[in-house]
C-alpha positions in Angstrom: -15.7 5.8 0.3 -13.2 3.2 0.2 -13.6 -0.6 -0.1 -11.7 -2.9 2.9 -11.0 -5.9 1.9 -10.1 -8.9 3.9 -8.6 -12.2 2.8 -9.5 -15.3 4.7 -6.7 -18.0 3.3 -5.6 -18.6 6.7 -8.9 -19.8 7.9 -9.8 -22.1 5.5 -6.1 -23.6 5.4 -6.3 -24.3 8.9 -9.9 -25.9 8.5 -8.0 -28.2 5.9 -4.8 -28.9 8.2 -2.3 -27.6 5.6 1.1 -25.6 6.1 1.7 -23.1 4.2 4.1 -25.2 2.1 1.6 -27.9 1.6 -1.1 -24.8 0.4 1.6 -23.3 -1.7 2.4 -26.7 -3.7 -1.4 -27.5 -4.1 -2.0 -24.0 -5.6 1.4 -24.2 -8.0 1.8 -20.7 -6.2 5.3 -19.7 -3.3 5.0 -20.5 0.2 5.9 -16.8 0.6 3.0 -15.7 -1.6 0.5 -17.7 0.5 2.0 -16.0 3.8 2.1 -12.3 2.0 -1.4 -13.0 1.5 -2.4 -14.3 4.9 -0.4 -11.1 6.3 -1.9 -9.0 4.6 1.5 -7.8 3.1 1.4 -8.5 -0.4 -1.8 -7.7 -2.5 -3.0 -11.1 -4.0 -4.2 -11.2 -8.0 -7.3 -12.4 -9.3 -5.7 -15.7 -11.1 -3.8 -16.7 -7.9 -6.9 -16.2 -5.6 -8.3 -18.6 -8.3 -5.4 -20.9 -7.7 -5.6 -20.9 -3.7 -9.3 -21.3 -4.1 -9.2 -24.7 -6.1 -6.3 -26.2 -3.8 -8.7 -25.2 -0.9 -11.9 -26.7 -2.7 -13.5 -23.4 -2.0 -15.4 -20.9 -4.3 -13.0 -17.8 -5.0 -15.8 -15.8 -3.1 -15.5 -17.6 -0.2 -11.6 -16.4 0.9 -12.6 -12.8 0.9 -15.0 -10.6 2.5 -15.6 -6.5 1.9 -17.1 -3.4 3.9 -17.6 -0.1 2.8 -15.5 2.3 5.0 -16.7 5.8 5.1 -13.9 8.3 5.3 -14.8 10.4 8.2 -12.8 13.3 7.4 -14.6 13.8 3.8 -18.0 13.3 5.9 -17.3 16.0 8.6 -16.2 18.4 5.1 -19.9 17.2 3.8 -21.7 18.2 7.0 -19.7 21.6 7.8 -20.5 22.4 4.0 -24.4 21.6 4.6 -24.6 23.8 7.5 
C-alpha cells in the first residue's frame, strides 16, 4: 500500500492573492521552491512546509491531503494466491 500525497500551496496562495515571489519572501524560502512544490516536482521538507504554512496563516495540516492507494498488481497476486 502506498501513501499519495498532495500539496495544496497553490490553493491557499491564490485564496491570499500572492505570486509566488511574494509567498517565497514571506516564507524566507526560493520562488523556485514554492513552484517545485506547487508542481509537484520537488519533494517539500517538513521545516519548509512549516515555513509556507506560517506566511500563509495556515496550520501545516492544512496544505496537504493523503489517500491510501492500493497497488493493484500485489492485490490480484493476493487473490490468485487465495484461490
Amino acid at each position: 500500500m502506498n501513501i499519495k500525497i498532495t500539496i495544496k500551496i497553490y490553493e491557499y496562495r491564490q485564496l491570499k492573492q500572492l505570486t509566488t515571489r511574494q509567498l517565497a519572501a514571506l516564507a524566507g524560502v526560493s520562488r523556485s521552491t514554492i513552484s517545485d512544490a506547487e508542481n509537484g516536482k520537488h519533494e517539500i521538507t517538513l521545516s519548509t512546509l512549516i515555513k509556507i504554512a506560517v506566511a500563509l496563516e495556515v496550520l501545516p495540516e492544512d496544505l496537504y491531503s493523503y489517500e491510501l492507494v492500493r497497488d493493484t498488481e500485489q492485490i490480484s497476486k493476493s487473490i490468485d494466491n487465495k484461490s
